[in-house]
C-alpha positions as CSV (number, residue, x, y, z in Angstrom):
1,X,-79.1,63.9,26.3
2,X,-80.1,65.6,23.4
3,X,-78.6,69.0,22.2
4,X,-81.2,72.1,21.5
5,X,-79.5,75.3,19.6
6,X,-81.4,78.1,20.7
7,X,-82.0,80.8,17.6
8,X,-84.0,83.7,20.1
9,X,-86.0,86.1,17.5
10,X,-86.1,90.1,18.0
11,X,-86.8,92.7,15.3
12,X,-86.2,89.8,12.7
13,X,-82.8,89.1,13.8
14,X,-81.0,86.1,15.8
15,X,-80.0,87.2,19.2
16,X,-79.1,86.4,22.9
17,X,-80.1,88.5,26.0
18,X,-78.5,88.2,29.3
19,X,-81.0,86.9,32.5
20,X,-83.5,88.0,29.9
21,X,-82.8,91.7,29.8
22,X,-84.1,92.9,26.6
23,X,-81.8,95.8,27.4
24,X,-78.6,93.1,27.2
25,X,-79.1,92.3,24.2
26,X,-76.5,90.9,21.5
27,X,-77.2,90.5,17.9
28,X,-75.3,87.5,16.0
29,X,-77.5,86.9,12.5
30,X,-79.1,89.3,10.8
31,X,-80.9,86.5,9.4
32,X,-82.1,83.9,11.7
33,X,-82.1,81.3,9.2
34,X,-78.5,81.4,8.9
35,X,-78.1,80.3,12.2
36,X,-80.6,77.2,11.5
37,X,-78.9,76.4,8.7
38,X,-75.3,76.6,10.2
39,X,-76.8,74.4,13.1
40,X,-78.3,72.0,10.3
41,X,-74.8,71.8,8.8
42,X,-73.3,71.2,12.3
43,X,-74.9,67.8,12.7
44,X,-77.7,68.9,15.2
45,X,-81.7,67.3,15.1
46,X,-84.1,70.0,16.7
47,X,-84.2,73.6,17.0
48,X,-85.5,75.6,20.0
49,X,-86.5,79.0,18.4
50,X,-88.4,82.1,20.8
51,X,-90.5,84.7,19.4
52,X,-88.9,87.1,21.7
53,X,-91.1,90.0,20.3
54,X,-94.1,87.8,20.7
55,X,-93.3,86.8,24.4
56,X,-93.2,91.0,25.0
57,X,-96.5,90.9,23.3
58,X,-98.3,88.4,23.9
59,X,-99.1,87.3,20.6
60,X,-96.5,85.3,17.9
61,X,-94.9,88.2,15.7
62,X,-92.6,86.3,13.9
63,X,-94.1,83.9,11.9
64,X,-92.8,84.5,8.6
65,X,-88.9,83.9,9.9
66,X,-90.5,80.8,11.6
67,X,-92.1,79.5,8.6
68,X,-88.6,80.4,7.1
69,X,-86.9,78.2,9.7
70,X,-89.1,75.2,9.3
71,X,-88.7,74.8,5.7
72,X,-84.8,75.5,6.1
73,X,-84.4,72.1,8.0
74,X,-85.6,68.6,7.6
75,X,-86.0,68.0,11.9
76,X,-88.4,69.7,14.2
77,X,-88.3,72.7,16.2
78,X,-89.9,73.7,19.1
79,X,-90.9,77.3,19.1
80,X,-92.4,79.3,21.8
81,X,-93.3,83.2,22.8
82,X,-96.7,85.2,23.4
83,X,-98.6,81.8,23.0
84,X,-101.2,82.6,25.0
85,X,-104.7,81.3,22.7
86,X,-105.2,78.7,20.5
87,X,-105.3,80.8,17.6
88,X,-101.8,81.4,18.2
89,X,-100.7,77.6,19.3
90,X,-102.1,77.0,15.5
91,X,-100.3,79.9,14.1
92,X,-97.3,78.7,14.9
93,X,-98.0,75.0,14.1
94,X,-99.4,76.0,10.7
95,X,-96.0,78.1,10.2
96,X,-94.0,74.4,11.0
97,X,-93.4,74.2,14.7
98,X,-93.2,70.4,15.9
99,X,-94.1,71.3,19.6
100,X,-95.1,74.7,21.0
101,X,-93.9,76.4,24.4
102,X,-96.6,77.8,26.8
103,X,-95.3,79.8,29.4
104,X,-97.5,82.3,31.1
105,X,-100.5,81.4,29.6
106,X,-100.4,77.6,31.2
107,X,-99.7,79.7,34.6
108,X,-102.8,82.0,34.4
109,X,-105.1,79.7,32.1
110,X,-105.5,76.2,33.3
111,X,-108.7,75.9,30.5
112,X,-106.4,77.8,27.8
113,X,-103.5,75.0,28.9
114,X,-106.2,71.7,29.1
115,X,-107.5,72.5,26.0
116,X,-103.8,72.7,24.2
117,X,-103.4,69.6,26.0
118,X,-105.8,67.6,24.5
119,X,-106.0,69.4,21.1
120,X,-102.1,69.0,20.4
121,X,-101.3,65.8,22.8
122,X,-96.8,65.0,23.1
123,X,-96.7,68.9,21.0
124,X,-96.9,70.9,24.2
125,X,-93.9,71.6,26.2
126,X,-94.8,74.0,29.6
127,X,-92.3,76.5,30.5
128,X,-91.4,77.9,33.5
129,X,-88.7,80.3,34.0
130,X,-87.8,81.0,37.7
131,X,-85.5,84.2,39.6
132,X,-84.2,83.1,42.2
133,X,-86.5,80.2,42.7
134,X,-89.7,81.9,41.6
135,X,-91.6,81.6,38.5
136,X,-91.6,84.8,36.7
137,X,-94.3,85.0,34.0
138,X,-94.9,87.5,30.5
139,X,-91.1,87.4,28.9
140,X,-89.8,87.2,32.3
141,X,-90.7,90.7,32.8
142,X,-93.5,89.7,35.6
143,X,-92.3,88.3,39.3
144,X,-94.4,85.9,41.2
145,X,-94.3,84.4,44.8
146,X,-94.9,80.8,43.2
147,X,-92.2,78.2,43.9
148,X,-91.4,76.8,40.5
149,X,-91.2,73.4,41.7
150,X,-94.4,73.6,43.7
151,X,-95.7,74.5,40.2
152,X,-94.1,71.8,38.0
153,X,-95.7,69.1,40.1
154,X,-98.8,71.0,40.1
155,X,-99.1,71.0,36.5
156,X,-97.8,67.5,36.4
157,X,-101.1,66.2,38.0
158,X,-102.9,68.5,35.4
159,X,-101.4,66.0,32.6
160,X,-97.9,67.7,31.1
161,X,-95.6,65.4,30.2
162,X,-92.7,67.9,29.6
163,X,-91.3,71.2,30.6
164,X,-88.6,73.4,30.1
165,X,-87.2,74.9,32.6
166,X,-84.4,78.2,32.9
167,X,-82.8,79.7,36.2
168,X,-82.9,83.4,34.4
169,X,-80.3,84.7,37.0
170,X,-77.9,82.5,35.1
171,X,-79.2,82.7,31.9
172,X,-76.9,84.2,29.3
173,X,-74.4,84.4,31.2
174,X,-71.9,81.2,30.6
175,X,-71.4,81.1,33.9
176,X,-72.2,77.7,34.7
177,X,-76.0,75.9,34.8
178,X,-78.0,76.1,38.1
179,X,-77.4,72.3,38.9
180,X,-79.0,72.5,42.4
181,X,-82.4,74.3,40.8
182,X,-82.3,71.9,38.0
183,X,-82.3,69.1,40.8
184,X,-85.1,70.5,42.4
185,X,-87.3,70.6,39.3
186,X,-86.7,67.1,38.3
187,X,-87.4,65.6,41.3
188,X,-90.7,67.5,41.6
189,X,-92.0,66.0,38.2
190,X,-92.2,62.7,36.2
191,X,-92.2,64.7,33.7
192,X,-89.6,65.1,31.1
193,X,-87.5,68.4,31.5
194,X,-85.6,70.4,29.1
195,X,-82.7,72.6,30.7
196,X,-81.3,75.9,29.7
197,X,-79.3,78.5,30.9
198,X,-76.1,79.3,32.1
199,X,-74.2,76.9,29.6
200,X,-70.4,77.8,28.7
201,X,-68.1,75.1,28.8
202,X,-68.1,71.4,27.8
203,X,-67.7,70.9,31.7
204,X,-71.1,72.2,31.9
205,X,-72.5,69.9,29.3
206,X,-70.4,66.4,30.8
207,X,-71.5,67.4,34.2
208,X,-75.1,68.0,33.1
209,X,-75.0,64.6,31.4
210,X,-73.5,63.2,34.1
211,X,-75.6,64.7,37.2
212,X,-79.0,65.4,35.9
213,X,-81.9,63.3,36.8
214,X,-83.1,60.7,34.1
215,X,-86.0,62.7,33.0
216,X,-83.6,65.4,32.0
217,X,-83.9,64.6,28.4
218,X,-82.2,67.7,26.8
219,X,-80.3,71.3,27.0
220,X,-80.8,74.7,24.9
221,X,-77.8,76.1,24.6
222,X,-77.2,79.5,22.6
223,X,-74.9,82.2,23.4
224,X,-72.1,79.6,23.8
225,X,-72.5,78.1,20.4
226,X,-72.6,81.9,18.6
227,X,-69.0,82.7,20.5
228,X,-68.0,79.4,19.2
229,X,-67.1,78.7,23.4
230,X,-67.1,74.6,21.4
231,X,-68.6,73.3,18.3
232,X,-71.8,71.5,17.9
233,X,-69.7,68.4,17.1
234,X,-67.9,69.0,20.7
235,X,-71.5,69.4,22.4
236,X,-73.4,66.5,20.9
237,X,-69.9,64.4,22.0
238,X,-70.0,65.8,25.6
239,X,-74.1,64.6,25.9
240,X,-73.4,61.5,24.4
């Protein structure tokens, strides 16, 4: 299972939010390539970085400290927030992204999402954060009645071949991952998922390795890497 560091972007810093409450907010770099590069250092091969300003926006805002972040590290990241048109996707793929993560805009744009499909074929991961088992939408600030699995097989059978999936009610909070939710969304896909959320022990980590479904194929982990909760070295070991 592979490892993802999350480095979340807001007003040019490296932060973590609790459930996603930009009003929870807790800064740890003031430069968010000091985090990439401490991860780098740490032994770690991808990076998950969110344009949280973007996602509040709707459009990337952050491309400089993106562009930044690719050229720090010889691996790929994965970057997502406010990518909601292709002149975005390409923003952010010109700045050094490997993949990009569409969120609300593969929700309310099945053309927008097709098209990013077939333009940018194994880049595109779709996300889709759920409360309480329903998939919330524009930087988790927008409830909806959809059942988050009922939409992962949905856009399954519209041709993604991976997602990421959060339980925000848990995210941030290092209380434990939402194992049953996490079930739920594997088995309604083929699909490969990426988990994230709730991670704060290596229990978490061994138990997700040794629970999740086989398309699980990795988990973001943040705020328990900044409080140093275990080391890199101790992650990767625990997903091995």
């Amino acid at each position: 299972m592979i490892l993802y560091p999350a480095i979340d972007i807001r007003g040019g810093s490296a932060v973590r939010l609790v459930e996603g409450d930009f009003g929870r907010e807790t800064p740890y770099d003031d430069d968010p390539v000091d985090a990439a590069l401490r991860f780098a250092d740490a032994g770690v091969h991808v990076l998950h970085v969110v344009d949280l300003d973007g996602a509040r926006k709707g459009r990337p805002v952050n491309l400089a400290t993106i562009t930044r972040i690719a050229d720090a590290v010889p691996f790929p990241i994965q970057v997502g927030g406010g990518l909601r048109d292709a002149d975005s996707v390409a923003d952010v793929l010109r700045a050094g992204a490997e993949r990009v993560v569409i969120g609300t805009a593969a929700m309310r744009d099945p053309k927008f999402l097709a098209a990013m499909l077939s333009a940018h074929p194994e880049r595109v991961v779709v996300s889709i954060d759920a409360r309480q088992g329903k998939v919330s939408l524009a930087g988790w600030s927008e409830p909806t009645d959809v059942d988050a699995a009922a939409a992962i097989a949905d856009l399954t059978a519209r041709g993604v071949d991976r997602f990421l999936f959060t339980p925000i009610e848990v995210d941030g909070t290092l209380t434990g991952p939402g194992f049953e939710q996490l079930a739920e969304i594997a088995a309604a896909t083929s699909a490969s998922v990426i988990y994230s959320g709730g991670v704060g022990t290596l229990a978490d980590l061994e138990r997700l390795r040794a629970e999740a479904a086989p398309n699980v194929e990795g988990v973001i982990v943040g705020r328990a890497l900044y409080e140093r909760r275990f080391t890199v070295d101790e992650a990767l070991d625990a997903l091995a």
